[in-house]
Structure formats: C-alpha cells, structure tokens
C-alpha positions in Angstrom: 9.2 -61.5 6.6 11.6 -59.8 9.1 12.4 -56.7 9.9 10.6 -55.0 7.3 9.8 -51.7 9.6 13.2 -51.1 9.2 13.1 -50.6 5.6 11.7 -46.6 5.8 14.6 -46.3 8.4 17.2 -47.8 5.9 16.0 -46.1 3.2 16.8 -42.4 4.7 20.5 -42.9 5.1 20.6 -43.7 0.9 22.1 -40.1 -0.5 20.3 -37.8 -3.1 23.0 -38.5 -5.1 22.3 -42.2 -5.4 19.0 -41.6 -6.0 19.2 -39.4 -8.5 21.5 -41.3 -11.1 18.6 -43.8 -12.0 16.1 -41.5 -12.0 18.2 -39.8 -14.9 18.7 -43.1 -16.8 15.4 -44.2 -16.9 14.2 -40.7 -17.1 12.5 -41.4 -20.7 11.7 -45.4 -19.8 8.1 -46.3 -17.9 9.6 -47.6 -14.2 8.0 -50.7 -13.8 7.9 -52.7 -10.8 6.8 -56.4 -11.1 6.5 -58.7 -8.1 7.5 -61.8 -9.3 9.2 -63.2 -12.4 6.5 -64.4 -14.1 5.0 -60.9 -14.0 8.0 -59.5 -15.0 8.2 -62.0 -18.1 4.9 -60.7 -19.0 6.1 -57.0 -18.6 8.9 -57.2 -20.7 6.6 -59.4 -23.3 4.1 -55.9 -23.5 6.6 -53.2 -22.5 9.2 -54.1 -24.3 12.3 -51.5 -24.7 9.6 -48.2 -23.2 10.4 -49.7 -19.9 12.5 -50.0 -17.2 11.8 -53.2 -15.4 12.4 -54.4 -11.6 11.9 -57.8 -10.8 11.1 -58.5 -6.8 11.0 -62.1 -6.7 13.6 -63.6 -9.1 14.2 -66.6 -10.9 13.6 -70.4 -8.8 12.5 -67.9 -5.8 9.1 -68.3 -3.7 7.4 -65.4 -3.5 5.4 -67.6 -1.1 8.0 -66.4 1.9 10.0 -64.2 -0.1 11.6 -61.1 2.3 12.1 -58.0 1.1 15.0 -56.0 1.0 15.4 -51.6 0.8 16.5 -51.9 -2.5 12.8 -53.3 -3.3 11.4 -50.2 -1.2 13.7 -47.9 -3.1 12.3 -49.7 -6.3 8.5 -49.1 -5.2 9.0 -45.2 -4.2 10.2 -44.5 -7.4 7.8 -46.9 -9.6 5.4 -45.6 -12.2 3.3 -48.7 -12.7 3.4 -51.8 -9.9 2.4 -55.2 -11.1 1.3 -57.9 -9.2 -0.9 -61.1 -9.1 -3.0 -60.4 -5.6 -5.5 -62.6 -4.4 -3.3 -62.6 -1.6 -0.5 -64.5 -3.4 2.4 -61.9 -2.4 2.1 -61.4 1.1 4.9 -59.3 2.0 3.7 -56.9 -0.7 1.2 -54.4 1.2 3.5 -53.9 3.9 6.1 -52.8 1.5 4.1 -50.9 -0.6 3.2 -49.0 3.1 6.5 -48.9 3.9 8.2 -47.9 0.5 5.4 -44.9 0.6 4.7 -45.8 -3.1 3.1 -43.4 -5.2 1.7 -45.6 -8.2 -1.0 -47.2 -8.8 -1.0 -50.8 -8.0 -2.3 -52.9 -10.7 -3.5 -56.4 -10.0 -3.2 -58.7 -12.9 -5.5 -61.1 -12.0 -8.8 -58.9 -12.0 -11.1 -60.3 -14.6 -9.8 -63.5 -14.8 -11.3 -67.3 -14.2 -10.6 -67.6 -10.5 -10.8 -70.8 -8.9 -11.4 -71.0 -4.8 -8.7 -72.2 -2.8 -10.4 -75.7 -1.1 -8.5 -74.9 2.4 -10.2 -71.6 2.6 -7.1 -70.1 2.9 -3.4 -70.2 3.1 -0.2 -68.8 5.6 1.9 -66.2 4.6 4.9 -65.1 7.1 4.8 -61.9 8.7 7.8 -60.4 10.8 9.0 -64.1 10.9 5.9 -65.6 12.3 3.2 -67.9 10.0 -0.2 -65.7 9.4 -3.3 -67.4 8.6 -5.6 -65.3 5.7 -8.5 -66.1 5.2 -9.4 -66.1 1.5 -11.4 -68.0 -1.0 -9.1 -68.1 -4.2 -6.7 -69.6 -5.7 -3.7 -67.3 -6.5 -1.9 -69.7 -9.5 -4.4 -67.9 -11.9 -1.1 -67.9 -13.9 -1.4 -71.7 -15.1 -3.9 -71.0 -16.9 -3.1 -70.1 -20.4 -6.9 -68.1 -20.9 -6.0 -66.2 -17.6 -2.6 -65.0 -18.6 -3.9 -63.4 -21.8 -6.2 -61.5 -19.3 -2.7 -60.6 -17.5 -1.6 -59.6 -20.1 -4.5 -57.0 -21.2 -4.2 -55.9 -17.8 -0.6 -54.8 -18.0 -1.1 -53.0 -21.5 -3.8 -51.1 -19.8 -1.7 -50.0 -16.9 1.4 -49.1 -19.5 -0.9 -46.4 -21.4 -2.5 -44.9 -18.8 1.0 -44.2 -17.4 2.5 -43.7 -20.6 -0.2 -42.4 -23.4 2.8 -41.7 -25.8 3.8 -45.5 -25.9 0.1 -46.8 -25.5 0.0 -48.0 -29.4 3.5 -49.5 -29.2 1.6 -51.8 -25.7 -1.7 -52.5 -27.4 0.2 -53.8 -30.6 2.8 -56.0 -28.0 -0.3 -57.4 -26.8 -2.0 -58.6 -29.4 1.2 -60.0 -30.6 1.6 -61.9 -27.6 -1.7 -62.5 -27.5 -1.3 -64.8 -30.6 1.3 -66.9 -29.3 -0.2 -67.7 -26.3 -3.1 -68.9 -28.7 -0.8 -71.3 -30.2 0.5 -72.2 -26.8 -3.0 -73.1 -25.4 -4.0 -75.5 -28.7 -0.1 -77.2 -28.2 -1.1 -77.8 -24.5 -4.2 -79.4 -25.4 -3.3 -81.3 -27.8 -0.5 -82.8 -26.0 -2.7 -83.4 -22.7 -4.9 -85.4 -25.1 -2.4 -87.5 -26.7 -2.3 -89.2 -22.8 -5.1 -91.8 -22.1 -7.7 -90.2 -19.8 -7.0 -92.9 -16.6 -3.1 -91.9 -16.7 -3.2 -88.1 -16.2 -3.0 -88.3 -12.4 0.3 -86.6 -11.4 2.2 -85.7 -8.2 3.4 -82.1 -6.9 5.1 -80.6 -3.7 1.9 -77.8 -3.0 -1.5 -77.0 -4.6 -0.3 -74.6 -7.5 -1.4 -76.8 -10.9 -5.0 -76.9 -9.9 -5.7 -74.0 -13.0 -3.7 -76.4 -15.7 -5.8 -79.6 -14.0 -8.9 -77.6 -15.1 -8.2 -76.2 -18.3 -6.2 -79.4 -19.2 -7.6 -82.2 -17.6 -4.3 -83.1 -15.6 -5.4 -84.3 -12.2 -2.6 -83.1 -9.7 -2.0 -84.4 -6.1 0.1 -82.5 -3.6 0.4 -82.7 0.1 0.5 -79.0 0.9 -1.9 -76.5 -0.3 -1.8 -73.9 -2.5 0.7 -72.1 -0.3 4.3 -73.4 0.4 4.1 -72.0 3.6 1.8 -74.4 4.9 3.8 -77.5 6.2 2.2 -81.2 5.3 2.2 -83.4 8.2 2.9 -87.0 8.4 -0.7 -87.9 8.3 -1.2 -85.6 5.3 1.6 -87.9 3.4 -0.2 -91.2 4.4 -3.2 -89.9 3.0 -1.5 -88.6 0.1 0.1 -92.0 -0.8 -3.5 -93.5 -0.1 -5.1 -91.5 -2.8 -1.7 -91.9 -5.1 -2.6 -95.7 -5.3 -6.2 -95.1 -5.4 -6.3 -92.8 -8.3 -3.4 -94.7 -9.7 -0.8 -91.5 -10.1 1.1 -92.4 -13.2 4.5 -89.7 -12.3 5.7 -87.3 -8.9 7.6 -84.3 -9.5 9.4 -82.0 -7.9 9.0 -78.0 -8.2 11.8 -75.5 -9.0 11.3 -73.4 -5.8 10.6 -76.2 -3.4 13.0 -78.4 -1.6 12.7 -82.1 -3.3 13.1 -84.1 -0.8 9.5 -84.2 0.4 8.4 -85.6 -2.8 11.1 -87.7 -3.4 9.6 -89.3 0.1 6.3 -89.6 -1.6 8.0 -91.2 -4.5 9.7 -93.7 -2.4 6.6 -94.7 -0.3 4.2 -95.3 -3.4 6.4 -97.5 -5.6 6.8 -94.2 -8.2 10.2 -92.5 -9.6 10.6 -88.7 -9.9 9.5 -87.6 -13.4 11.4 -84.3 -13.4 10.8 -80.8 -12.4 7.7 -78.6 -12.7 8.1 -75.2 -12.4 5.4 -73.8 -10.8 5.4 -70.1 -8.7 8.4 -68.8 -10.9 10.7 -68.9 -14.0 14.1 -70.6 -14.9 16.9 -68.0 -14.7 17.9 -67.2 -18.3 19.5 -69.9 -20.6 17.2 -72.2 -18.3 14.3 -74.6 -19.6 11.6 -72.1 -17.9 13.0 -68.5 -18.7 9.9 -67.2 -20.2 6.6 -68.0 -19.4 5.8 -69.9 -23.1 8.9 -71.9 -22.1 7.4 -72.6 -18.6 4.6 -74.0 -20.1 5.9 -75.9 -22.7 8.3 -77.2 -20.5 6.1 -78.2 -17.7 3.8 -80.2 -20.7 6.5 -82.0 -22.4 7.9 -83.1 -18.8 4.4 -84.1 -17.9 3.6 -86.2 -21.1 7.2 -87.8 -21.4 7.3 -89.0 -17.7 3.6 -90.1 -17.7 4.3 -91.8 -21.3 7.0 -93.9 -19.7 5.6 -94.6 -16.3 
C-alpha cells in the first residue's frame, strides 16, 4: 500500500460541486460500500435496486495487496453501510477507513460464522509498500464455505435495515430468497464431491484459500503459500510441496484467477501433473465470465474440480 496518507490531502482539492452530483443521484438509494467483489455480489444479491453499490476490489483483483485509490476514500466518506470480510483479510482497509474519515458503521460479514484458524499463525499484508507480519489465528476465506456465506448474507440484511428501516422487508425477503439457492448450491456441491472416489480428491492451488471447501467438502487442497498471497513460497517450500503431491498422490494442479500461473505451472511440471484449469478463489469473474456471481464461482470451481480430477 503506498502513499495512502496522501489520500485526505487528495481528497481536499475535489470541488463541492463534484461532490454533490452523486449525493443527489443516489439521494433515495442506500450507499453501500463493499470491499471486495465477492461482497459486493452478495450486496447486490440482498440489496437489490434500494442500493447504490461501490465495489473496492474488482473483478480477477487480490484484495490480498490491493492499493487504494481517493476515489475509494471519496466512496467511504460518503458510505451509509461498509461491508467487509475482516479477520484481517483486507489489510489496507482500516487505514482507509481512517483516512477517508468514514462515518458508517463498519459491518464485518464474517461474525458468527464457522471460522477456521490459519495453521501459519498469521499472514503479511503490505503497508506503505513494505510486507507487515499480523499475527492472527483465522482463516479469512470464510467465503468458501457455502454454510458461512448464508451467514454473510444475514449479516448484510441486518446492516441494510438498520440503515434503511423503510426497505428492511424488501432485505429480509432478498435473503431468504437467496438463502434457498444457496441451499441448492450446497446439496449440488456435495453431491458432486461425492461422485469422486475418496483417495482422488487431493488437488493443487497457488495459496491456502480452499481450506473452508476442503472441510465442508472433503477436497484436500495443497498450496505452497499460505492463506495470504503475499507471503512468497521458497524453493524449499516447492520441494516439499511436490514431496507431499506424490505422497498423497494429487490427482489435478490449478491455477487461481488472481495469481500469476506460472508458479503452479512449475509444480505441475516437477510432479508429472497437467494444469486442470482455473479456480477462482479471493474474487469473481468480470461479468459474462465463468465466475461473475458467487453461485457461479462455486459451481464453477466444482465442475472444474470433478472434470479435471475425473480425467487425471
């Protein structure tokens, strides 16, 4: 993150004027502020057309080392509900909130949800362009977990009514809707997962964000870098990677949608194994894409999963 002091500097130099003309357009919309596109997908699921949605972190982006721009403190200062996933996950977002001087009520989506702990005790995030260790026990990818994101969503409908009481039936009807469909989504995922024999659902991933589907599911995922991208894998962590792909007998590697490929396309190469496609992991698809909603993420990261382990 670099030169994010700046922004509050930035940000006075922007005329009334400019300000002004959204304010009027959304005047009768919720202003919503969601970190990532995942939690925006979810926003626009439950808010539907009562709000006005910003997106920080778009499509095939890592929020992981994601930088902020004034436009995103402008977005903050005049927010009426912020949504994000915490447990550390967006790093650059406290210092933006601070520096945004955000009014609203930051909601944090993954409180009350299944939380797993993150087995490195931690993870880096970048801060003013240098790598920051926090300490933390959790796993942020609370997302891959179909159970959890129906406590995401309960979370967000919350937020919307007690920022707008007028539209709260409109939200608590969304999300029971959605609610249902992410029912149906869970029993699809199982009962594709169990279609594969028990011994082949070993797989192979660029960082540590699958471990929620691996427990729900039953998919056992490999990765040589944690549950943050930021963290670099070593040449030793490879070689023991590729020691416990042949032990555990991976049946597929994969690349992710916001990581570069060539790192598991190394892995590939050294183990005898052939990329079985991409996962998408920290974000969604842009639209038109395999992965533009979060049902589609998930179907699409099971059918890629089953086809290529299938095959291998």
């Amino acid at each position: 993150m670099k030169n994010l002091s700046k922004l509050i500097v930035r940000m006075t130099v922007v005329t009334f004027a400019s300000l002004a003309v959204p304010a009027l357009a959304h005047a009768e919309k919720l202003s919503v502020v969601a970190s990532f596109s995942i939690i925006g997908d979810f926003a626009k699921a439950i808010g539907g057309e009562r709000i006005a949605l910003r997106t920080l972190v778009g499509a095939n982006s890592d929020a992981h080392v994601y930088e902020p721009k004034p436009a995103d403190a402008l977005a903050l200062a005049k927010a009426d509900v912020i949504l994000v996933n915490g447990l550390l996950f967006e790093g650059f977002m406290d210092r933006l909130i601070q520096a945004s001087e955000a009014k609203a009520k930051l909601t944090v989506l993954t409180e009350g949800a299944d939380i797993l702990n993150d087995p490195a005790g931690g993870h880096y995030h970048y801060v003013d362009g240098k790598a920051v260790f926090h300490a933390t026990p959790n796993d942020p990818h609370a997302w891959q977990s179909v159970g959890n994101a129906k406590i995401y969503i309960q979370n967000i409908a919350k937020a919307f009514c007690a920022a707008d009481a007028q539209g709260c039936s409109t939200y608590e009807a969304n999300e029971t809707a959605y609610s249902e469909q992410l029912a149906a989504l869970a029993e699809e995922i199982e009962a594709a997962v169990s279609a594969i024999p028990r011994e082949r659902r070993v797989a192979v991933v660029a960082h540590n964000a699958f471990r929620y589907f691996e427990r729900d599911y039953g998919v056992t995922f490999l990765a040589p870098q944690g549950v943050s991208t930021e963290s670099e894998a070593s040449a030793a962590d490879v070689a023991s990677l590729i020691r416990e792909i042949r032990e555990k007998r991976a049946a597929a590697v994969f690349a992710e949608n916001i990581s570069d490929a060539r790192l598991v396309e190394q892995i590939a190469s050294e183990a005898g194994l052939t990329l079985g496609g991409t996962l998408y992991s920290d974000a969604l698809s842009p639209a038109g894409g395999p992965a533009s909603t979060y049902i589609d993420m998930m179907r699409h990261n099971v059918q890629t999963l089953t086809s290529a382990i299938n095959r291998g």
